[in-house]
N, CA, C and O atoms as CSV, one atom per row, in Angstrom:
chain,resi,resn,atom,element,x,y,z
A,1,UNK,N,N,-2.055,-6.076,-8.287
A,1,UNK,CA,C,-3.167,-5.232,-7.856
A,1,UNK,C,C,-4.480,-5.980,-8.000
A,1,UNK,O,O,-5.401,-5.876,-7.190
A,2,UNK,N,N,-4.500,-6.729,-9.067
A,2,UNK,CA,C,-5.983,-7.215,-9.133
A,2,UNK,C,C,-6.239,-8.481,-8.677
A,2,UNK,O,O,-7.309,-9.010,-8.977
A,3,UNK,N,N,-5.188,-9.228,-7.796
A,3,UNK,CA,C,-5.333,-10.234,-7.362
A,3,UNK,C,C,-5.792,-9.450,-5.517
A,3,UNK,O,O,-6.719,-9.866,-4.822
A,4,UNK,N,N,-4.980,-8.467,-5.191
A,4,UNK,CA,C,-5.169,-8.027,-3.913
A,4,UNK,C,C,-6.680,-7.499,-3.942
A,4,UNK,O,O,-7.536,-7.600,-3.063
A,5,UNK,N,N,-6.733,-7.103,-4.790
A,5,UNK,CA,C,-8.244,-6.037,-4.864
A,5,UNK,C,C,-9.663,-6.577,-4.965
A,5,UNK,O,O,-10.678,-5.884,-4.903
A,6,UNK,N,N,-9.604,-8.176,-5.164
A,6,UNK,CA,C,-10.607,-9.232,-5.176
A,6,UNK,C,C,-11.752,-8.807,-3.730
A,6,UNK,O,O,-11.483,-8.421,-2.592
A,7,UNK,N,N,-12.508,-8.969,-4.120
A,7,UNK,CA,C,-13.609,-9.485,-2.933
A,7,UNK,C,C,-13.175,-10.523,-2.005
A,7,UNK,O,O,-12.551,-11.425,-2.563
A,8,UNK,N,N,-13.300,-10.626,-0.988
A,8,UNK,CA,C,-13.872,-9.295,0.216
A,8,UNK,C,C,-12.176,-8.217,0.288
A,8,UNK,O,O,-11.121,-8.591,0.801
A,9,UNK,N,N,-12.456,-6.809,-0.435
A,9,UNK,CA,C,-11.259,-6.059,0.073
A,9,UNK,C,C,-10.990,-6.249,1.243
A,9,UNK,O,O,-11.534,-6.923,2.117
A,10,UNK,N,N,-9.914,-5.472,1.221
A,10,UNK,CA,C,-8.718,-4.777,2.697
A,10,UNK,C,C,-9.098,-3.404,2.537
A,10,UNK,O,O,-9.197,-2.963,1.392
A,11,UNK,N,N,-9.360,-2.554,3.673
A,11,UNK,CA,C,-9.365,-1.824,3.508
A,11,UNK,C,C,-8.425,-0.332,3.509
A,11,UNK,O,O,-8.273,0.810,3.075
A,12,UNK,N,N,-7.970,-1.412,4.379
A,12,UNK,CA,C,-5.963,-0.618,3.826
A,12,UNK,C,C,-5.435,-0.887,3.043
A,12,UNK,O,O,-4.224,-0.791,3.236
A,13,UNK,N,N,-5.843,-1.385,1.682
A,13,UNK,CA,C,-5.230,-1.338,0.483
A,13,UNK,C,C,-5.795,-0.415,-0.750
A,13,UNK,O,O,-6.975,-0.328,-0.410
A,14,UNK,N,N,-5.708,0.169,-1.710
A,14,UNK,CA,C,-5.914,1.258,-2.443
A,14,UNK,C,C,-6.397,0.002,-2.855
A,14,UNK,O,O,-6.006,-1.123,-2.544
A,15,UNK,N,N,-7.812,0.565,-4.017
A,15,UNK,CA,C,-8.600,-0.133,-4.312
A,15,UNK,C,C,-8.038,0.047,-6.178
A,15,UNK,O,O,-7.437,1.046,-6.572
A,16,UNK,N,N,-8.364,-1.007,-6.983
A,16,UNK,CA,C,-8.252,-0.794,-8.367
A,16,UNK,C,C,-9.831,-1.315,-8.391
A,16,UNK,O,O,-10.571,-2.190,-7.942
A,17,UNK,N,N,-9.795,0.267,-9.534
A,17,UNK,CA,C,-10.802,0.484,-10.263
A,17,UNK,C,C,-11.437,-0.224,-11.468
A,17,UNK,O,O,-12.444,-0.903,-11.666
A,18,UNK,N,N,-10.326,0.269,-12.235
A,18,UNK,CA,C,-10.400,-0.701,-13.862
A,18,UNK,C,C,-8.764,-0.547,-14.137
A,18,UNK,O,O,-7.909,0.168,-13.615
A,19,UNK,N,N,-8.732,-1.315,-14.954
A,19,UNK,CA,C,-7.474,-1.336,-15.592
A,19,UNK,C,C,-7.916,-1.641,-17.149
A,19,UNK,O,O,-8.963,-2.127,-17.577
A,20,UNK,N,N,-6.469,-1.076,-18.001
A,20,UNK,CA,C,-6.376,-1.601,-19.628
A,20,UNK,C,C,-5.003,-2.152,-20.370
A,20,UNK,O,O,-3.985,-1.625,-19.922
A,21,UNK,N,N,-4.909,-2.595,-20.852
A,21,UNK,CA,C,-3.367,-2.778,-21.555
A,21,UNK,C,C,-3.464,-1.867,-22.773
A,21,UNK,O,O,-4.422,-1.836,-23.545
A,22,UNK,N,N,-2.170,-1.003,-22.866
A,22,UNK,CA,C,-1.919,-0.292,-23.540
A,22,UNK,C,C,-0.941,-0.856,-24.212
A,22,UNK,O,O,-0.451,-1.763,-23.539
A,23,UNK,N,N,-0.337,-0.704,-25.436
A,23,UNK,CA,C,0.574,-1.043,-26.403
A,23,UNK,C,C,1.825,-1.857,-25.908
A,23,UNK,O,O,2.041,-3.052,-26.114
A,24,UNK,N,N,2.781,-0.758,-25.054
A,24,UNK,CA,C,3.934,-1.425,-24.119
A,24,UNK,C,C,3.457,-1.015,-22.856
A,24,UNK,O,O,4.411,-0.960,-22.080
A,25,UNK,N,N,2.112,-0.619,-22.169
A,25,UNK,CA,C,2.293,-0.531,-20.515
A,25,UNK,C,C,0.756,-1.197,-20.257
A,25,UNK,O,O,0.098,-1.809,-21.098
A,26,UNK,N,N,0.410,-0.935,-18.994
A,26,UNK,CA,C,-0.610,-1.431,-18.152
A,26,UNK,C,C,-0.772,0.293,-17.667
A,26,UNK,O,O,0.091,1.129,-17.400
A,27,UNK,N,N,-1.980,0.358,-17.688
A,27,UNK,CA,C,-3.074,1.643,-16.892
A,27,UNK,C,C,-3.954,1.112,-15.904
A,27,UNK,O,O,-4.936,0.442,-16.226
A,28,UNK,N,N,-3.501,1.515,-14.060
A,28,UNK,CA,C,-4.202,1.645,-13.528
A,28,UNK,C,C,-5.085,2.584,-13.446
A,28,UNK,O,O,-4.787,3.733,-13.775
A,29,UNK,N,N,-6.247,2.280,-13.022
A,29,UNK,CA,C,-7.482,3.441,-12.498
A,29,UNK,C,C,-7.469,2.974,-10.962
A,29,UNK,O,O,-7.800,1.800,-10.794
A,30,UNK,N,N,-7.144,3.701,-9.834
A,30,UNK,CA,C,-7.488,3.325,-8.781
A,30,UNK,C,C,-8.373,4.544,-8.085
A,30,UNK,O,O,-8.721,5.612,-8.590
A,31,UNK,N,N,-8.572,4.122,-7.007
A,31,UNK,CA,C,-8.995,5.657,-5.737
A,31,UNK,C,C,-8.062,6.200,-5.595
A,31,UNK,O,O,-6.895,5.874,-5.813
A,32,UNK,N,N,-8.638,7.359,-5.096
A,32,UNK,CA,C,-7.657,8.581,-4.526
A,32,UNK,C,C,-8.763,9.409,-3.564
A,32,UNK,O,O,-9.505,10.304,-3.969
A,33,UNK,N,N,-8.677,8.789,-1.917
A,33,UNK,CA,C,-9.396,9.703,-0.665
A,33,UNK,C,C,-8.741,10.819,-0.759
A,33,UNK,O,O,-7.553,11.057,-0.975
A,34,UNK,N,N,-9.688,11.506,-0.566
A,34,UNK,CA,C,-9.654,12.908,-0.347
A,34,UNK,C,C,-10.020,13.394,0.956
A,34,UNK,O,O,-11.146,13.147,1.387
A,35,UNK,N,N,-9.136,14.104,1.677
A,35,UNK,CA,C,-8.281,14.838,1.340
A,35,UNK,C,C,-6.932,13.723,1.866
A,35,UNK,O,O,-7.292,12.702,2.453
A,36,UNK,N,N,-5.804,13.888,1.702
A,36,UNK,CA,C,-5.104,12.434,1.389
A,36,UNK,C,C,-3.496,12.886,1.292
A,36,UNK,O,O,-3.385,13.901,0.604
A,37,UNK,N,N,-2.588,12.531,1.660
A,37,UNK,CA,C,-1.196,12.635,1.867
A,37,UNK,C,C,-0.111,11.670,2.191
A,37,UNK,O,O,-0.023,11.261,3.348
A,38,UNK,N,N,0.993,11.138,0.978
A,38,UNK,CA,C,1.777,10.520,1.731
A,38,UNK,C,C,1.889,10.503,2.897
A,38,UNK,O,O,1.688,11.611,3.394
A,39,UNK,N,N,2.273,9.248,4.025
A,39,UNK,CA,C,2.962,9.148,4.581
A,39,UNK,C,C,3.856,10.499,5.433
A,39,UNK,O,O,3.602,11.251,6.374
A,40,UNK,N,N,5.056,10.275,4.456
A,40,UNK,CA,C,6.203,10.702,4.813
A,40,UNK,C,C,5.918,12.095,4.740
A,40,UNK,O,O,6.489,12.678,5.661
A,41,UNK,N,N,5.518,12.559,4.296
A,41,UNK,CA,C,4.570,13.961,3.752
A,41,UNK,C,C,3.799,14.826,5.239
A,41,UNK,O,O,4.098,15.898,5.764
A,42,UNK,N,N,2.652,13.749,5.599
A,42,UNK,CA,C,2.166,13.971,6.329
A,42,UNK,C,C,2.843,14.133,7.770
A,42,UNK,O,O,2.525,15.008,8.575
A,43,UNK,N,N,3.684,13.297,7.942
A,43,UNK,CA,C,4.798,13.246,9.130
A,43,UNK,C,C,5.606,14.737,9.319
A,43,UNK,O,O,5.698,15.492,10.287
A,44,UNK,N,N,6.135,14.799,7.964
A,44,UNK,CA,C,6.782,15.959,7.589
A,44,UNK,C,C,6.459,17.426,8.405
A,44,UNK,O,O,7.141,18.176,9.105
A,45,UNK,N,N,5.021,17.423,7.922
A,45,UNK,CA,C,4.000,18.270,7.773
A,45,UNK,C,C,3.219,18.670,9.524
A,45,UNK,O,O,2.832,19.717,10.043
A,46,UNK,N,N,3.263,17.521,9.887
A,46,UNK,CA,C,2.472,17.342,11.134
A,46,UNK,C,C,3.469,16.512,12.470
A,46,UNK,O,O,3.056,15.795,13.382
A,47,UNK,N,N,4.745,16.900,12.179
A,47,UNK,CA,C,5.668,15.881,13.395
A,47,UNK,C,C,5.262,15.075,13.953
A,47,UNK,O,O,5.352,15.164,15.178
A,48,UNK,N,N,4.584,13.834,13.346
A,48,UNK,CA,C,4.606,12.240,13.786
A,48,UNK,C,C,2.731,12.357,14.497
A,48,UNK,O,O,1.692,13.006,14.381
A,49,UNK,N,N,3.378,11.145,15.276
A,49,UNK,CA,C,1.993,10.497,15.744
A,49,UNK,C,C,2.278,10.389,17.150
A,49,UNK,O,O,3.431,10.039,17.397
A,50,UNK,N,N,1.613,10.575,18.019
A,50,UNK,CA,C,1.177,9.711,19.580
A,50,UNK,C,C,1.616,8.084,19.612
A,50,UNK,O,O,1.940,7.571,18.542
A,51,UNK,N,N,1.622,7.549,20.427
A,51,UNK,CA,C,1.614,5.994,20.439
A,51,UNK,C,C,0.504,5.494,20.075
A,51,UNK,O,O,0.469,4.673,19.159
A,52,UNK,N,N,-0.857,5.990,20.877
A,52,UNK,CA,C,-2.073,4.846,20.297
A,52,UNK,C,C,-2.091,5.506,19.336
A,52,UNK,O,O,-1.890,4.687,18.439
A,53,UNK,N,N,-2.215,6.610,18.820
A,53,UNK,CA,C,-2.138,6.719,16.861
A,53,UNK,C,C,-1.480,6.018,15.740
A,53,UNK,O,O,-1.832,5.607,14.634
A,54,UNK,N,N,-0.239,6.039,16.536
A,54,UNK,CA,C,0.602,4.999,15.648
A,54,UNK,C,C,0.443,3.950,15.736
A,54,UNK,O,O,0.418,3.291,14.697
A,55,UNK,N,N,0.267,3.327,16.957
A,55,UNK,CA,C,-0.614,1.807,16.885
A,55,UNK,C,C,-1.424,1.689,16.124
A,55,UNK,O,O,-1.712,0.559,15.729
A,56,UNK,N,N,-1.922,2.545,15.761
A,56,UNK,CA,C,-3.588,2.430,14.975
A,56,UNK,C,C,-3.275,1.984,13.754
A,56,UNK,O,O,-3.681,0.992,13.149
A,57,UNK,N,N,-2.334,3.012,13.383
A,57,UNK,CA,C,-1.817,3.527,11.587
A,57,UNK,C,C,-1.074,1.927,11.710
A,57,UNK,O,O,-1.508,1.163,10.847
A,58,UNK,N,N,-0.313,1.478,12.390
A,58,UNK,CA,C,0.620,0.611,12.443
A,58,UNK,C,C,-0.171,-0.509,12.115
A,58,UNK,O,O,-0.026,-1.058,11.023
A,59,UNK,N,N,-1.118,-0.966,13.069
A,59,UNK,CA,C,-2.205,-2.364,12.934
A,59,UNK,C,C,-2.951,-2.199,11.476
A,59,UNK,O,O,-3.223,-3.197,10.808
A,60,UNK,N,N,-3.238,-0.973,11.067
A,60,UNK,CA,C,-3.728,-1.134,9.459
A,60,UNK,C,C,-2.927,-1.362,8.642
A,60,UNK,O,O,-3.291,-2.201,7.817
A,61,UNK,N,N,-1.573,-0.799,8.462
A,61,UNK,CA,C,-0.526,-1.696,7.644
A,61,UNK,C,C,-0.436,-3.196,7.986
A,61,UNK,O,O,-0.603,-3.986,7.057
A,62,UNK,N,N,-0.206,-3.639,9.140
A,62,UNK,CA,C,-0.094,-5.073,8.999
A,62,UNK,C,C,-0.713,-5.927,8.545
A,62,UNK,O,O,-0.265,-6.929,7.988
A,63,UNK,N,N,-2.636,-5.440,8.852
A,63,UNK,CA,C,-3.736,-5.532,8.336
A,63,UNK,C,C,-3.525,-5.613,6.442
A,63,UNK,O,O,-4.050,-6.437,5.693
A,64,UNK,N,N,-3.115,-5.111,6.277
A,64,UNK,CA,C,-2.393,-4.562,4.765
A,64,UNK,C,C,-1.695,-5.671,4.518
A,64,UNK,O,O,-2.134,-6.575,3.808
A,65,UNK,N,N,-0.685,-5.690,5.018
A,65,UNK,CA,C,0.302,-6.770,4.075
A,65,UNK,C,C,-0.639,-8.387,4.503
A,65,UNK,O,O,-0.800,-9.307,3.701
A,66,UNK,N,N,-1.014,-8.375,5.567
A,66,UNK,CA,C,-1.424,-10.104,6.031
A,66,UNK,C,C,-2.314,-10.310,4.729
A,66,UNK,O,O,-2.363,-11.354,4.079
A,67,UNK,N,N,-3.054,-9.059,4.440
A,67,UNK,CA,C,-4.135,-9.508,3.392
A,67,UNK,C,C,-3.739,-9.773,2.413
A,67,UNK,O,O,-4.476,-10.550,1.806
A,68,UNK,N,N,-2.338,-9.323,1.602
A,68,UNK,CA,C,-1.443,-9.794,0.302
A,68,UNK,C,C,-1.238,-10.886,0.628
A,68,UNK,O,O,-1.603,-11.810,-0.099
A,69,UNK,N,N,-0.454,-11.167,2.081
A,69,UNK,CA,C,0.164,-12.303,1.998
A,69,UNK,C,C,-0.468,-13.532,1.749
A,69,UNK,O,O,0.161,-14.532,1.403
A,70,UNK,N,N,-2.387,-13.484,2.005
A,70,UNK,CA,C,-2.909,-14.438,2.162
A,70,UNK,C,C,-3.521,-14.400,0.477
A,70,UNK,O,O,-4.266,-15.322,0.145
A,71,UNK,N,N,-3.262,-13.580,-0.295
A,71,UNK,CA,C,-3.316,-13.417,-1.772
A,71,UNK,C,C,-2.485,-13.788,-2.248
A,71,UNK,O,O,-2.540,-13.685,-3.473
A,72,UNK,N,N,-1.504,-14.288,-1.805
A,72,UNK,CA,C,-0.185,-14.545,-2.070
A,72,UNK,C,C,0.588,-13.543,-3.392
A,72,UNK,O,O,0.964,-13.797,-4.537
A,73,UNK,N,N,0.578,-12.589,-2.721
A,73,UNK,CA,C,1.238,-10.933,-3.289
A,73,UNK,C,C,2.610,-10.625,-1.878
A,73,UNK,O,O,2.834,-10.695,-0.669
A,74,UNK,N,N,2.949,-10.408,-2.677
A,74,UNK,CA,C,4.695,-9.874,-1.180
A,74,UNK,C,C,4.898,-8.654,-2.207
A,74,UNK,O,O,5.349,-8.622,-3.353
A,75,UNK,N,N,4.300,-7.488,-1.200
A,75,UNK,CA,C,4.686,-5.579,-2.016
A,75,UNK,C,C,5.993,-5.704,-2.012
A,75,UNK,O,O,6.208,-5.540,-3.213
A,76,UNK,N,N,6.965,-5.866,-1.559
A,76,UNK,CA,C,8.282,-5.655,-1.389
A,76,UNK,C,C,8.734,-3.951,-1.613
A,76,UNK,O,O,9.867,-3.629,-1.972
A,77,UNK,N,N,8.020,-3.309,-1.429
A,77,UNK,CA,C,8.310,-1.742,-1.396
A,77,UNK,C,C,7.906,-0.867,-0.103
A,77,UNK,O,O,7.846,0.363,-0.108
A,78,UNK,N,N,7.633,-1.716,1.035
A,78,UNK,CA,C,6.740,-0.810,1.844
A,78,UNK,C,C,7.351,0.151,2.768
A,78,UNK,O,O,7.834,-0.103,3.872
A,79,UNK,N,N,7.250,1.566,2.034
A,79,UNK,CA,C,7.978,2.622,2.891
A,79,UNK,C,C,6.732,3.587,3.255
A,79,UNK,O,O,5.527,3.337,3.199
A,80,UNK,N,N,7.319,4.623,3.597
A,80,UNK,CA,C,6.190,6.057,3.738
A,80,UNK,C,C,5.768,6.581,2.621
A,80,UNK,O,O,4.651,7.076,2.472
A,81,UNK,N,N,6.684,6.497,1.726
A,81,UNK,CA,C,6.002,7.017,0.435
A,81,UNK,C,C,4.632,6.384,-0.087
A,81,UNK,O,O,3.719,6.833,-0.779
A,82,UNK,N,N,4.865,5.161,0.528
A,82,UNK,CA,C,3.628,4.363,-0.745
A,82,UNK,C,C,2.587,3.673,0.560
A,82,UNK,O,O,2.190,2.529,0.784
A,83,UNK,N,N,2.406,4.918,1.209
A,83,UNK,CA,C,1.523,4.880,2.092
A,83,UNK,C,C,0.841,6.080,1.924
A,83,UNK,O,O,1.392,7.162,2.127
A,84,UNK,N,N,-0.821,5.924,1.413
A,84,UNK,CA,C,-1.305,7.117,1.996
A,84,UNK,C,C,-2.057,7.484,3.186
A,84,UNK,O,O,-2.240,6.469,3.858
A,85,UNK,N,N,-2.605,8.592,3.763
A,85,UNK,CA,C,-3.475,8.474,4.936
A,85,UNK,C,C,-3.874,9.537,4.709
A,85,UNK,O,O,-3.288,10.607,4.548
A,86,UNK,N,N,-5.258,9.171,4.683
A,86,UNK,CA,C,-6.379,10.175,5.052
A,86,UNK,C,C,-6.279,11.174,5.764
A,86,UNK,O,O,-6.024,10.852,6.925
A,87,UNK,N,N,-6.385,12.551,5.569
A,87,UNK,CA,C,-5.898,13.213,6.256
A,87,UNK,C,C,-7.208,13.683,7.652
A,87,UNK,O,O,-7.027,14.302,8.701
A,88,UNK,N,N,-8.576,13.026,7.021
A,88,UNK,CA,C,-9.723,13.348,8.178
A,88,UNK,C,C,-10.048,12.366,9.030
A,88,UNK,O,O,-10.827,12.512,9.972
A,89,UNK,N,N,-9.264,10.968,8.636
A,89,UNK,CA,C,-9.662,10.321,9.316
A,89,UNK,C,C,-8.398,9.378,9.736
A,89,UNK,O,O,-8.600,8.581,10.652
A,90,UNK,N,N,-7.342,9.409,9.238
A,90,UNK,CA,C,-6.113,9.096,9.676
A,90,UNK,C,C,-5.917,7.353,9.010
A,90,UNK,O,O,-4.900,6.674,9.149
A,91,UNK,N,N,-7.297,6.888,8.224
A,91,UNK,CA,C,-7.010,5.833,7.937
A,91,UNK,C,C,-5.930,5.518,6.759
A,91,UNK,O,O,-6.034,6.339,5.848
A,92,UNK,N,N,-4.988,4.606,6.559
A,92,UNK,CA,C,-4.098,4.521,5.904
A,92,UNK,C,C,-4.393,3.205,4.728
A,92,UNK,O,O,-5.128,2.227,4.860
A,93,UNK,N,N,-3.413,3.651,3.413
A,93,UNK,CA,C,-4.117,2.945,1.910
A,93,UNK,C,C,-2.896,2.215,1.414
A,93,UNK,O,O,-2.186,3.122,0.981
A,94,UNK,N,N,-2.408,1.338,1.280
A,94,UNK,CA,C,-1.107,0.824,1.201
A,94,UNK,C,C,-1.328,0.694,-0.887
A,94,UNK,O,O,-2.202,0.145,-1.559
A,95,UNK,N,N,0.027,1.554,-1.324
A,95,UNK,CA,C,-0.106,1.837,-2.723
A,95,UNK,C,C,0.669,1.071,-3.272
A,95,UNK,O,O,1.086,0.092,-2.652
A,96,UNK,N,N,1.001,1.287,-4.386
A,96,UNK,CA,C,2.132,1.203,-5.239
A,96,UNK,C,C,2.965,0.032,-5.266
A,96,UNK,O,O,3.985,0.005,-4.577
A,97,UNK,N,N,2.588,-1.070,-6.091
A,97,UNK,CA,C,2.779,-2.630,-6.204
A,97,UNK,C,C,3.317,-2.765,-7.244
A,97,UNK,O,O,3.016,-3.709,-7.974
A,98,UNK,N,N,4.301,-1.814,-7.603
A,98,UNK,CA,C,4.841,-2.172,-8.894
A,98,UNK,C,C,6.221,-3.034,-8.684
A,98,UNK,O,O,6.731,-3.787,-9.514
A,99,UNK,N,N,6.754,-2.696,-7.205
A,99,UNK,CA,C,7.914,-4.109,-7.040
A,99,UNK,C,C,7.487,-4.803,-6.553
A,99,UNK,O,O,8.167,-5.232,-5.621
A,100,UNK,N,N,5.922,-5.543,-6.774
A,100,UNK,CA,C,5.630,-6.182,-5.967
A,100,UNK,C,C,5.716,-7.602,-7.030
A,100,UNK,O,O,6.015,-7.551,-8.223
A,101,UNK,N,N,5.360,-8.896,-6.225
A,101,UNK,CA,C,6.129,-9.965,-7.082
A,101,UNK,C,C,4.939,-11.225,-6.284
A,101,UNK,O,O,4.481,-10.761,-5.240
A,102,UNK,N,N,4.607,-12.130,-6.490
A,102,UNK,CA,C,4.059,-13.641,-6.493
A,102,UNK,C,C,4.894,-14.370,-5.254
A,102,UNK,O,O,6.074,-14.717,-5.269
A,103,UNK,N,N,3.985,-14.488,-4.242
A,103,UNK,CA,C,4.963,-15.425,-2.907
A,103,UNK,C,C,4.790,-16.982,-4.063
A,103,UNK,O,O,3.932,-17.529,-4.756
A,104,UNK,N,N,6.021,-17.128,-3.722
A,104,UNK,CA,C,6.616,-18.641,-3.923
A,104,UNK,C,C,6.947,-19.403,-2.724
A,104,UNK,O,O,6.993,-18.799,-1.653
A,105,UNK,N,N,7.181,-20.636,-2.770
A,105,UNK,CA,C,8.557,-21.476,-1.911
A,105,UNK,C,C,9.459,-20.589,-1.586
A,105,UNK,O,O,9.171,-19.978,-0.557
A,106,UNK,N,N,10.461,-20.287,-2.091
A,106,UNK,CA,C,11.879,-20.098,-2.191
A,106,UNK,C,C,11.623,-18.428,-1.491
A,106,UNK,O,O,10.541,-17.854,-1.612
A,107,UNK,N,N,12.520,-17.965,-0.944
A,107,UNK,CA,C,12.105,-17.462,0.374
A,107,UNK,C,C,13.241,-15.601,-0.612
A,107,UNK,O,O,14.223,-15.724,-1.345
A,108,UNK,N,N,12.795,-14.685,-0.339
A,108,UNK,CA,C,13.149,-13.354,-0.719
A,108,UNK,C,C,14.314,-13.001,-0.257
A,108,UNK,O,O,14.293,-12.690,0.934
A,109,UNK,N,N,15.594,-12.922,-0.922
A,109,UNK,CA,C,16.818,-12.506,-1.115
A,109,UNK,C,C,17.495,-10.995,-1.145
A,109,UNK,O,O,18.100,-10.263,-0.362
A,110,UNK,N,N,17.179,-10.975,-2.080
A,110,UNK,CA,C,17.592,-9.563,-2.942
A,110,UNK,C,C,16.754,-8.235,-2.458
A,110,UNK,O,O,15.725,-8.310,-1.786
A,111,UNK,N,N,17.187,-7.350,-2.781
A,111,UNK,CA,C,16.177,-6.292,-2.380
A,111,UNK,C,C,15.955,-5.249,-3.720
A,111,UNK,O,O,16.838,-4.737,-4.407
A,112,UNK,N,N,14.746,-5.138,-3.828
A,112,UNK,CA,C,14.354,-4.492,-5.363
A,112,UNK,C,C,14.274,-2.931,-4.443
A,112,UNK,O,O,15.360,-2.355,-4.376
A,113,UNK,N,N,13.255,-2.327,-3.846
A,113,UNK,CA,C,13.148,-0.858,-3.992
A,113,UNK,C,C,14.765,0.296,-4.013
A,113,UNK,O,O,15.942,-0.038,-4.143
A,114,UNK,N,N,14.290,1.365,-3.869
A,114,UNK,CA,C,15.477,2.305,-4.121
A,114,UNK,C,C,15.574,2.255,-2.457
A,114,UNK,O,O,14.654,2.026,-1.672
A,115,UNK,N,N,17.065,2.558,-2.142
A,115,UNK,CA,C,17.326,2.791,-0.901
A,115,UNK,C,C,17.782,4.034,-0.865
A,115,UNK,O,O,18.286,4.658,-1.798
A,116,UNK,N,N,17.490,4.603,0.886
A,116,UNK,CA,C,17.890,6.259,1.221
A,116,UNK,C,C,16.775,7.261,0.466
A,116,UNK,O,O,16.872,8.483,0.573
């Protein structure tokens, strides 16, 4: 998170606030737009998107990961869940980097998130 969250942000990435180390964990402080809804939630809720909408939502995720990648961060989790979007303005916040891992050489194998 705090390597992605450097100057100049992304703005499709959830921003960290502060952070602390606690005894055995790490505490994020990040944003939270308001008014604001998973992903998968919002889909749920509102049966999908148009094409140029989803283009839209779509080009800000990619926007999203190119900017890790050039941080050299690989999320390795990226579903609907750990997507939020604005619900007034449809812009989308790419979250939750906790399987996320350090691009190396050696090229990604295995697959860490939960599947189904």
């Amino acid at each position: 998170m705090k390597m992605v969250s450097q100057e100049p942000a992304c703005p499709s990435i959830i921003k960290l606030l502060d952070w602390c180390e606690a005894e055995d964990k790490f505490v994020l402080i990040m944003e939270r737009p308001k008014p604001c809804k998973n992903l998968y939630e919002f889909v749920m809720v509102n049966g999908g998107f148009g094409e140029v909408e989803a283009r839209r939502l779509f080009r800000q995720l990619v926007e999203a990961h190119q900017h890790c990648e050039a941080r050299g961060v690989f999320h390795r989790d990226l579903k609907p869940d750990n997507v939020i979007i604005q619900t007034s303005t449809h812009n989308v916040k790419l979250t939750d980097f906790g399987c996320g891992s350090l691009l190396k050489d050696a090229p990604f194998s295995s697959f860490i998130g939960k599947r189904g």
